[in-house]
C-alpha positions in Angstrom: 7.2 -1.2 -59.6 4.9 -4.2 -60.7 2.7 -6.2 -58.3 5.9 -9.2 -58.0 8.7 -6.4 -56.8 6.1 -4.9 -54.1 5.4 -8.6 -52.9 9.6 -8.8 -53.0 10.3 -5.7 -50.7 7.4 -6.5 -48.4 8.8 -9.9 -47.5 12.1 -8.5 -47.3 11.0 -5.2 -45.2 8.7 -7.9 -43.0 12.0 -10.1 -42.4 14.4 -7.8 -41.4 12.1 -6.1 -39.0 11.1 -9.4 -37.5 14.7 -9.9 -37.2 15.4 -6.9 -36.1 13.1 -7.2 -32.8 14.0 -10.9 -32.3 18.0 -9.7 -31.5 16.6 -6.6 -29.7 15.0 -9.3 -27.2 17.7 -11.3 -27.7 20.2 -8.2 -26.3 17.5 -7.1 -24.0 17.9 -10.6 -22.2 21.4 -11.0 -22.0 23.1 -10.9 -18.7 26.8 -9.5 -17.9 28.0 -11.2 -14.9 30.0 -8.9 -12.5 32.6 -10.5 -10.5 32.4 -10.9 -6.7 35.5 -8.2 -6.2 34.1 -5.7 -8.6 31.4 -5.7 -6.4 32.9 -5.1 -3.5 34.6 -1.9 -4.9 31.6 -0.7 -6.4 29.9 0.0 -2.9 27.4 2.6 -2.6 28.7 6.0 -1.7 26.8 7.3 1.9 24.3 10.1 1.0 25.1 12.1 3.7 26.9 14.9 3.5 29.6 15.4 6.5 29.4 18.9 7.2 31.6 18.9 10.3 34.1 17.9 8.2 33.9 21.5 5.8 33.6 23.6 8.8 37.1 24.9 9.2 38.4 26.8 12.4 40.9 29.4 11.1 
């Protein structure tokens, strides 16, 4: 490769990868909106385990 195709894949190399990170940001910053009744549904589950519950009398 002469000194003019180096200079070629350089810029192209420097472009895409400047391109590259400018839609990573871009991706990084986007936002999904959830909707109010999703968010109800989606309520934590309690931590607690309810061990009276798995004691059985037989």
């Amino acid at each position: 490769m002469n000194r003019k195709e180096w200079l070629i894949a350089t810029i192209l190399t420097l472009i895409t990868i400047v391109s590259w990170v400018i839609f990573d940001i871009l991706h990084t910053r986007s936002t999904v909106e959830i909707s109010p009744k999703v968010q109800e549904i989606i309520t934590p589950i309690d931590p607690n385990l309810n061990t009276s519950s798995l004691e059985s009398n037989p």
